[in-house]
PDB file with SEQRES, HELIX, SHEET and CRYST1 records, atoms N, CA, C and O in Angstrom:
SEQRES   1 A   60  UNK UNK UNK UNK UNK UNK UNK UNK UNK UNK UNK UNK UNK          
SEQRES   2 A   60  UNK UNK UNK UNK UNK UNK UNK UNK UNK UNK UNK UNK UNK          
SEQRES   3 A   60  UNK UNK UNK UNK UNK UNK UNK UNK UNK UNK UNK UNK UNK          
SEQRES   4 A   60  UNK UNK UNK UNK UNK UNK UNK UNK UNK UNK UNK UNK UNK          
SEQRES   5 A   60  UNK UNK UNK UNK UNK UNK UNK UNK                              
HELIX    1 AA1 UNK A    9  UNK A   12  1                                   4    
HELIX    2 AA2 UNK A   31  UNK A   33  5                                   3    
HELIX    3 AA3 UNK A   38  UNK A   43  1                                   6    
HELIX    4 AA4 UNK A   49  UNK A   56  1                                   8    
SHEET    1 AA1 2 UNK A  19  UNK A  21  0                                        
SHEET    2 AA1 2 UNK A  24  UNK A  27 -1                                        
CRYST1    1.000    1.000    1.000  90.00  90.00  90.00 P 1           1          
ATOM      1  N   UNK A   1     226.925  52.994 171.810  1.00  0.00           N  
ATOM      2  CA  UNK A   1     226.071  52.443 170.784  1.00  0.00           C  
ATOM      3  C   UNK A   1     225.312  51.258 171.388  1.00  0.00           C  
ATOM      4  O   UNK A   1     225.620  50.340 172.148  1.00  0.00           O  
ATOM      5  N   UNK A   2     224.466  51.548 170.904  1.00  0.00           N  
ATOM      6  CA  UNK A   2     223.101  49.893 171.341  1.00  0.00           C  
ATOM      7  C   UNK A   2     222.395  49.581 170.266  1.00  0.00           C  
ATOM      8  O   UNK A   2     222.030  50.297 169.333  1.00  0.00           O  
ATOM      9  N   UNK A   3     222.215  48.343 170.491  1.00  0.00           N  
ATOM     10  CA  UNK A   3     221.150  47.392 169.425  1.00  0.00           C  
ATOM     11  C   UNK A   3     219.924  47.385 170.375  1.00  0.00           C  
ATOM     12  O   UNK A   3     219.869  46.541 171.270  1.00  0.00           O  
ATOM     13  N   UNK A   4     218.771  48.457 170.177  1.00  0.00           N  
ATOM     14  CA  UNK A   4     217.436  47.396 170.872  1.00  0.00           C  
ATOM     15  C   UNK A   4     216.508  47.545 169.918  1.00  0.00           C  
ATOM     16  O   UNK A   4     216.543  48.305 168.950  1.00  0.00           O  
ATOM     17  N   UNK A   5     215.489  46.613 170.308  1.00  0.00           N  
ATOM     18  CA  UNK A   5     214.666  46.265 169.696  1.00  0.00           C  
ATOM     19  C   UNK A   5     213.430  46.806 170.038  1.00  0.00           C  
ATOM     20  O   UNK A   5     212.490  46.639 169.261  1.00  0.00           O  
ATOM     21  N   UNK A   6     213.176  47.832 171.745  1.00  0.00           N  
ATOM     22  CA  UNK A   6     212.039  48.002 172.272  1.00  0.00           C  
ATOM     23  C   UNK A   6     212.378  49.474 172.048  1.00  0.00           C  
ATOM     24  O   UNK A   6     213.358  50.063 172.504  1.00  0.00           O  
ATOM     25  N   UNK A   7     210.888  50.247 170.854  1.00  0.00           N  
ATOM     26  CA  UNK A   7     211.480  51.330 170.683  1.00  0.00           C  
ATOM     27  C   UNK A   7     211.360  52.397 171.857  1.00  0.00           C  
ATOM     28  O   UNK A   7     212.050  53.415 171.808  1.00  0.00           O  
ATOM     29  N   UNK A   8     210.413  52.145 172.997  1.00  0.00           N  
ATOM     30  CA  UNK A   8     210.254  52.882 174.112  1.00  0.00           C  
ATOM     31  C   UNK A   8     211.389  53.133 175.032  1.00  0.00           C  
ATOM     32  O   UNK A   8     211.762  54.092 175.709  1.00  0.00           O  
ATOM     33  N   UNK A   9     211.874  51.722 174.776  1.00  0.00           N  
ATOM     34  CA  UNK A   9     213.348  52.010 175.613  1.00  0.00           C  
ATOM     35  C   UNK A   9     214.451  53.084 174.700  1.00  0.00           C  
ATOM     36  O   UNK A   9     214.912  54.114 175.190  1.00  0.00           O  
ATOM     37  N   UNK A  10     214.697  52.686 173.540  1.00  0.00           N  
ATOM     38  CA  UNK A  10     215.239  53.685 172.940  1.00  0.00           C  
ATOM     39  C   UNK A  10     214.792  54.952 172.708  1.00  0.00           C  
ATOM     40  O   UNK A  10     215.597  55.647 172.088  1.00  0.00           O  
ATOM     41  N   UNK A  11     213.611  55.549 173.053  1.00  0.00           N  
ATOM     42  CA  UNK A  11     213.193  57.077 172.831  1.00  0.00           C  
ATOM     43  C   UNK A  11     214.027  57.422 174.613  1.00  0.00           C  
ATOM     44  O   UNK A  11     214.755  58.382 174.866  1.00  0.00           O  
ATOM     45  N   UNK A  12     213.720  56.594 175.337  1.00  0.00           N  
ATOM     46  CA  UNK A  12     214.172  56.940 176.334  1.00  0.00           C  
ATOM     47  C   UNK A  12     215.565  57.036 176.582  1.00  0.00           C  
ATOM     48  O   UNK A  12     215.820  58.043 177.243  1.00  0.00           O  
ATOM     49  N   UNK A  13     216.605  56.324 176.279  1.00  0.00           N  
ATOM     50  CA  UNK A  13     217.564  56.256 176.535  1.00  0.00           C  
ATOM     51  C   UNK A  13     219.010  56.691 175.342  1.00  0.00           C  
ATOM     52  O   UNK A  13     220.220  56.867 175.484  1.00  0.00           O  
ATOM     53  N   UNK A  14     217.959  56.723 174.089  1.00  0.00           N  
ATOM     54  CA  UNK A  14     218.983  57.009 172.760  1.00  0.00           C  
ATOM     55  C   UNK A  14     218.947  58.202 172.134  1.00  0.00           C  
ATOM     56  O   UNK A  14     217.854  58.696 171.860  1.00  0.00           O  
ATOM     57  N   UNK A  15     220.463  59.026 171.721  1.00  0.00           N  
ATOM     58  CA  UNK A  15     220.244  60.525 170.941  1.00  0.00           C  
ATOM     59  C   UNK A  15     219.841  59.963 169.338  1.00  0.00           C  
ATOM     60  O   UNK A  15     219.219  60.530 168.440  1.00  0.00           O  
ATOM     61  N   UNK A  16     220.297  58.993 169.384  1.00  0.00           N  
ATOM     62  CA  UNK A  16     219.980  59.028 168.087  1.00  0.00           C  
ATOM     63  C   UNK A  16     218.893  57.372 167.936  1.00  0.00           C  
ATOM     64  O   UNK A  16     218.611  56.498 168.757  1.00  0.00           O  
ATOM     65  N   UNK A  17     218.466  57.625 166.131  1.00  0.00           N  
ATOM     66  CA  UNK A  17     217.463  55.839 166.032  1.00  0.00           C  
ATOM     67  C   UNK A  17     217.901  55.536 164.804  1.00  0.00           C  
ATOM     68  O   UNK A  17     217.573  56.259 163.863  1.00  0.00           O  
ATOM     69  N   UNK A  18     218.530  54.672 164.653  1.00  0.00           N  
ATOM     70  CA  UNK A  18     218.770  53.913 162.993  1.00  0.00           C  
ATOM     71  C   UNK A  18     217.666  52.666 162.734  1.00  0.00           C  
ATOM     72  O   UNK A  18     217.661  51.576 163.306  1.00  0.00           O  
ATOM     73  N   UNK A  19     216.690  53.170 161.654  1.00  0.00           N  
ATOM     74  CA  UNK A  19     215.972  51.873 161.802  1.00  0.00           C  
ATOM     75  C   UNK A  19     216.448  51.345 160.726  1.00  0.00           C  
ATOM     76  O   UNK A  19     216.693  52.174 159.850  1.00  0.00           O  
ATOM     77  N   UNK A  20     216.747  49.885 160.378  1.00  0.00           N  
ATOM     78  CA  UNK A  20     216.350  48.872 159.677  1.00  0.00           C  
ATOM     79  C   UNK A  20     215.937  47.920 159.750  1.00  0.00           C  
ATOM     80  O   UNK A  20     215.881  47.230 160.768  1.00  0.00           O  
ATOM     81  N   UNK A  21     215.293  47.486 157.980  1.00  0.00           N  
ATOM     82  CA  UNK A  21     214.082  46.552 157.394  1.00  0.00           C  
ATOM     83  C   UNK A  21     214.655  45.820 156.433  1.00  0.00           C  
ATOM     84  O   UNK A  21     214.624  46.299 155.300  1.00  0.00           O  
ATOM     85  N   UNK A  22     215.118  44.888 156.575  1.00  0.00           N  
ATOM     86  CA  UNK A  22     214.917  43.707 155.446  1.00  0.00           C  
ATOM     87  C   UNK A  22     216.530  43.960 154.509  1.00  0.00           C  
ATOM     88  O   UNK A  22     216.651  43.577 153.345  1.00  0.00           O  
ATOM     89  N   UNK A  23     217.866  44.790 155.428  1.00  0.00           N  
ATOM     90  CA  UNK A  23     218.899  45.127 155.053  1.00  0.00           C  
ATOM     91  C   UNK A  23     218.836  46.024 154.853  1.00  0.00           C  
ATOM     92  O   UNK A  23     219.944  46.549 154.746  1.00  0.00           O  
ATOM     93  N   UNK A  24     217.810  46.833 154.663  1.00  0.00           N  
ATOM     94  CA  UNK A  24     217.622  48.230 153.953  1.00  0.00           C  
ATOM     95  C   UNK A  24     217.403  49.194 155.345  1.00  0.00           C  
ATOM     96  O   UNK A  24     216.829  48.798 156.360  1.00  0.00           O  
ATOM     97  N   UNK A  25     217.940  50.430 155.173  1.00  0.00           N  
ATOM     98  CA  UNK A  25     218.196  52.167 155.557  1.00  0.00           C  
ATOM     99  C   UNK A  25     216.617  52.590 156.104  1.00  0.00           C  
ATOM    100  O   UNK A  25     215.982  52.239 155.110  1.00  0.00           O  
ATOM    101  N   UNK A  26     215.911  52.956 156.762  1.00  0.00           N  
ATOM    102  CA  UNK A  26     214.581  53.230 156.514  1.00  0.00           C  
ATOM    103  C   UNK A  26     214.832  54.790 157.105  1.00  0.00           C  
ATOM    104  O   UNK A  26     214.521  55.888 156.645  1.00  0.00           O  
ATOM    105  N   UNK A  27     215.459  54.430 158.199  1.00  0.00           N  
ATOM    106  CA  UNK A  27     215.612  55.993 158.587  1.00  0.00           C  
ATOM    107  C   UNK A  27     216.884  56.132 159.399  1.00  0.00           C  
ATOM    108  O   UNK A  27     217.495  55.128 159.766  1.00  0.00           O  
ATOM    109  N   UNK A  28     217.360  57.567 159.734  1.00  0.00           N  
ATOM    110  CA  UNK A  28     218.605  57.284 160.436  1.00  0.00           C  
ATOM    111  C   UNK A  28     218.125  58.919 161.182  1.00  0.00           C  
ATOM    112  O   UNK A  28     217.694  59.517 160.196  1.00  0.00           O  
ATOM    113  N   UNK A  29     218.036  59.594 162.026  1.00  0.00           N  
ATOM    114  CA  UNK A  29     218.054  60.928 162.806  1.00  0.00           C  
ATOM    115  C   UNK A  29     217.600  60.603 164.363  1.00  0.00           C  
ATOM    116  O   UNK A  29     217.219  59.662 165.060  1.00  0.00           O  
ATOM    117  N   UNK A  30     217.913  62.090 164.441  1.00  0.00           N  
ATOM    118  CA  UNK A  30     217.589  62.242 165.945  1.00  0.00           C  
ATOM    119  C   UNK A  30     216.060  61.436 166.733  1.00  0.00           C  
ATOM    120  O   UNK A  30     214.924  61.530 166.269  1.00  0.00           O  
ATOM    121  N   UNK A  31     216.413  60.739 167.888  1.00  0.00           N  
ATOM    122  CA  UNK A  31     215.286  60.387 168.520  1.00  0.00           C  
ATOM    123  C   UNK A  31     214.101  61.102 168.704  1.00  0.00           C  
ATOM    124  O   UNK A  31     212.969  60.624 168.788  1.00  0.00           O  
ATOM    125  N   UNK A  32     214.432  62.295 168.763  1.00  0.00           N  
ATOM    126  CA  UNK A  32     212.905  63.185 168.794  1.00  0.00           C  
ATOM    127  C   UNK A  32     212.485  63.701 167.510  1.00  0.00           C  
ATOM    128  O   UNK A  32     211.566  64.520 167.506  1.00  0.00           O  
ATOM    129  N   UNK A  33     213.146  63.262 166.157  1.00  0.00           N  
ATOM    130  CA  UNK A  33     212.390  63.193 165.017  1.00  0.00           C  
ATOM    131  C   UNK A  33     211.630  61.864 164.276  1.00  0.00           C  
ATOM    132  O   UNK A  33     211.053  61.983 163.195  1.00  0.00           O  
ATOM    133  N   UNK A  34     211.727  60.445 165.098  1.00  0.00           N  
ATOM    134  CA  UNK A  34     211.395  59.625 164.320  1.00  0.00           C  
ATOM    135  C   UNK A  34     210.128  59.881 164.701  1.00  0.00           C  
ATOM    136  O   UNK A  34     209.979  60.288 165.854  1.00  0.00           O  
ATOM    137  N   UNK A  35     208.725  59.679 163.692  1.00  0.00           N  
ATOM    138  CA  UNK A  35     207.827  59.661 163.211  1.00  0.00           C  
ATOM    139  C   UNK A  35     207.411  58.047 163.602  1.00  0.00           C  
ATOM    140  O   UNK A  35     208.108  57.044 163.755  1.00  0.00           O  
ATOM    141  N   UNK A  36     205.335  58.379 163.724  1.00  0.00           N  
ATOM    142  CA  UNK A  36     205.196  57.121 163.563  1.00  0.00           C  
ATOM    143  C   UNK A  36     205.008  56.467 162.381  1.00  0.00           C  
ATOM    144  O   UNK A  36     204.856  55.250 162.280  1.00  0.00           O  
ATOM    145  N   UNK A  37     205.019  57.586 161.106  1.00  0.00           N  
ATOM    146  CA  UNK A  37     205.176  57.131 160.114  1.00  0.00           C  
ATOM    147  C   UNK A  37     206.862  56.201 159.500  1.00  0.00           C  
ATOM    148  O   UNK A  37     206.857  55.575 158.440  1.00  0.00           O  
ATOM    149  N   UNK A  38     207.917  56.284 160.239  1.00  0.00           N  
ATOM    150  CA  UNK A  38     209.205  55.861 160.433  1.00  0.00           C  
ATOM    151  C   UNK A  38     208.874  54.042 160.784  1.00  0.00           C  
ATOM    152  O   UNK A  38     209.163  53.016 160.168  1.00  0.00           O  
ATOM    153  N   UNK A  39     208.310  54.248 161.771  1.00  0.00           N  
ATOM    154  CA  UNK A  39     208.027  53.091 162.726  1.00  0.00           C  
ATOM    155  C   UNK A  39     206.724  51.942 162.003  1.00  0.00           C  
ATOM    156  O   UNK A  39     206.548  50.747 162.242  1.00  0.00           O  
ATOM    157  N   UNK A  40     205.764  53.118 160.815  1.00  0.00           N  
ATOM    158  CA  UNK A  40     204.952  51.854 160.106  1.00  0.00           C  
ATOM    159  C   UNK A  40     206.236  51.278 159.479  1.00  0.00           C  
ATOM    160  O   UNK A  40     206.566  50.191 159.954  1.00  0.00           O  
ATOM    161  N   UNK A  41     207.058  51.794 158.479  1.00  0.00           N  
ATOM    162  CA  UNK A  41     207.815  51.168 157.572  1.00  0.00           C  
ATOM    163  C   UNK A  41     208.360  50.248 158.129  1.00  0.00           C  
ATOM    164  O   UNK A  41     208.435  49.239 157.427  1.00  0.00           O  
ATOM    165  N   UNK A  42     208.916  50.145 159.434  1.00  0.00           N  
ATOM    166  CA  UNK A  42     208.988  48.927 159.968  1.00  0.00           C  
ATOM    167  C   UNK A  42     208.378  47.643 160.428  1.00  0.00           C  
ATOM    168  O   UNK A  42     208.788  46.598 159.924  1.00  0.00           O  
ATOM    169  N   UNK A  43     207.453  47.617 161.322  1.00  0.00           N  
ATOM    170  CA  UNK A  43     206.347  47.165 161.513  1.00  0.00           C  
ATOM    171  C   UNK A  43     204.960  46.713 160.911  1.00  0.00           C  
ATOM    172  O   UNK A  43     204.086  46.002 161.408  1.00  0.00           O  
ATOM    173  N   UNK A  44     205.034  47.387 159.607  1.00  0.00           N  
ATOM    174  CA  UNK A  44     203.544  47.397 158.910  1.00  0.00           C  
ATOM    175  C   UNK A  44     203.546  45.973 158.398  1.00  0.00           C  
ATOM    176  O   UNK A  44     204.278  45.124 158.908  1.00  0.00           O  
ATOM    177  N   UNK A  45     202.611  45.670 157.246  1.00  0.00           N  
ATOM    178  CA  UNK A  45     202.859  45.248 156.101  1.00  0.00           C  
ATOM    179  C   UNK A  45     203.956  44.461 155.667  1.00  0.00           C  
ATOM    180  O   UNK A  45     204.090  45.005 154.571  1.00  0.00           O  
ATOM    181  N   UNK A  46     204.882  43.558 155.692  1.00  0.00           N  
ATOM    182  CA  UNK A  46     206.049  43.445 154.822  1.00  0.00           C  
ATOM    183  C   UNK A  46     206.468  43.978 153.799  1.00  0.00           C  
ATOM    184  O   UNK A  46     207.428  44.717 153.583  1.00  0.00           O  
ATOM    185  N   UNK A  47     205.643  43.534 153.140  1.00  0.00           N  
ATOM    186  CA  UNK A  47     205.479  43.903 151.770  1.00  0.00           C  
ATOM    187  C   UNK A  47     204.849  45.204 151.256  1.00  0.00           C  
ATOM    188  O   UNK A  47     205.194  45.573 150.133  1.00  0.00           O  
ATOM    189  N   UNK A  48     204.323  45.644 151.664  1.00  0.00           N  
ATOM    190  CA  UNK A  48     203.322  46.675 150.977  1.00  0.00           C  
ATOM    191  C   UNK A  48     204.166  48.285 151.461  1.00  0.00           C  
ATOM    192  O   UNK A  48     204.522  49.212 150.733  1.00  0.00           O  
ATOM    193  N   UNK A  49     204.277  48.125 152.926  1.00  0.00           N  
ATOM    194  CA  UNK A  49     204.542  49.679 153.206  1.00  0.00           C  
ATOM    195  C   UNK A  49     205.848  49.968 153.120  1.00  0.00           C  
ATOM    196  O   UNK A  49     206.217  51.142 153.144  1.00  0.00           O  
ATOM    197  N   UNK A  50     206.861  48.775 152.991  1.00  0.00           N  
ATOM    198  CA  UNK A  50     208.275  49.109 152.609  1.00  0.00           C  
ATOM    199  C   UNK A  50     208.555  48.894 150.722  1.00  0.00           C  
ATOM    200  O   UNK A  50     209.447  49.420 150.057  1.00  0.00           O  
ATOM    201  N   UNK A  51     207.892  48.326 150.431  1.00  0.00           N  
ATOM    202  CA  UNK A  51     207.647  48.551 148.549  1.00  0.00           C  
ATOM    203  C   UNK A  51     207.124  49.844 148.148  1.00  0.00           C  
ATOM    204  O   UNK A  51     207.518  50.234 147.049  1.00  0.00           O  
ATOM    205  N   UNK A  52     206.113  50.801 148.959  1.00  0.00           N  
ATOM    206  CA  UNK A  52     205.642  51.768 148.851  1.00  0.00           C  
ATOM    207  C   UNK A  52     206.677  52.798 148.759  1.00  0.00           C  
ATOM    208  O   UNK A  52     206.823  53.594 147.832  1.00  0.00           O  
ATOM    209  N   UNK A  53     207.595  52.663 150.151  1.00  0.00           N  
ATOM    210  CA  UNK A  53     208.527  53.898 150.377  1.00  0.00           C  
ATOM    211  C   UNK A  53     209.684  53.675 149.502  1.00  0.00           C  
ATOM    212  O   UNK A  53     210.298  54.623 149.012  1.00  0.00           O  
ATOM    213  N   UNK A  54     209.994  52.467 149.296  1.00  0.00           N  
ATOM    214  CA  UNK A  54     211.223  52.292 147.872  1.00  0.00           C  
ATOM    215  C   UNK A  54     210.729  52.927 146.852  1.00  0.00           C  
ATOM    216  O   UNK A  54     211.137  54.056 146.577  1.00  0.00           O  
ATOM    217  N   UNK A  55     210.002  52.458 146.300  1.00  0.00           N  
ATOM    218  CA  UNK A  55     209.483  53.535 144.945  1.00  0.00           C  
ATOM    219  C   UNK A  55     209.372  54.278 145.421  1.00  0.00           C  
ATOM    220  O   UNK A  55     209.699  55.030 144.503  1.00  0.00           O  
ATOM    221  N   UNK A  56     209.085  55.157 146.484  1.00  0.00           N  
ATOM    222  CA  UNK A  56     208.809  56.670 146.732  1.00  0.00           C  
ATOM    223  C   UNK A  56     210.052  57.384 146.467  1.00  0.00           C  
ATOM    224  O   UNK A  56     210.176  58.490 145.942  1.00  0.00           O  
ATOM    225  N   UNK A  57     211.045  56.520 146.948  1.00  0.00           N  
ATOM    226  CA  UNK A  57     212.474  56.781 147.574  1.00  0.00           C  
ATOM    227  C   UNK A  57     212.931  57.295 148.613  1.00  0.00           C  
ATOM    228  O   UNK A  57     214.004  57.887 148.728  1.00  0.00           O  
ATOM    229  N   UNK A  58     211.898  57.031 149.660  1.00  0.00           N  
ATOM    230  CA  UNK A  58     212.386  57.740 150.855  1.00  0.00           C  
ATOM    231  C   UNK A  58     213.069  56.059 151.739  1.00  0.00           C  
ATOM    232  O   UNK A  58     213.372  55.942 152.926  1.00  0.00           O  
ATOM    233  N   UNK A  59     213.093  55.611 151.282  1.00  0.00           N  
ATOM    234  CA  UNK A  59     214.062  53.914 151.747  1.00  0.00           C  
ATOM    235  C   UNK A  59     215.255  53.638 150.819  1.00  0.00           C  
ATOM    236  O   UNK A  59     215.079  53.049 149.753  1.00  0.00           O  
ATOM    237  N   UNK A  60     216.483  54.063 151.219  1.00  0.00           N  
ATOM    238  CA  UNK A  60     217.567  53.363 150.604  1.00  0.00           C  
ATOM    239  C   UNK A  60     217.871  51.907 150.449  1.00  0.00           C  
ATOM    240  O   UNK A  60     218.894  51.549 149.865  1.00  0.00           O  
TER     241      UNK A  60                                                      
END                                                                             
């Protein structure tokens, strides 16, 4: 198991990607399924693109 923070290093080196945002779940699967739509919810917006996917409910 690893904590990084550089997601290039982790496509490279990890089977799996758990992202979290702000305490919250955003995504959890295989490295060759995270999306760069995965990676806005992290990165975007604060506010806007992780409020978006809560009401959507695709953010636990």
């Amino acid at each position: 198991m690893l904590n990084l923070h550089d997601v290039d290093l982790a496509r490279r080196v990890a089977d799996r990607m758990v992202g979290l945002r702000a305490g919250r779940l955003v995504f959890d699967r295989p490295t060759t399924e995270v999306t760069a739509s995965d990676l806005e919810l992290l990165y975007a917006d604060p506010g806007r693109a992780l409020a978006d996917a809560v009401e959507a409910g695709t953010v636990r």
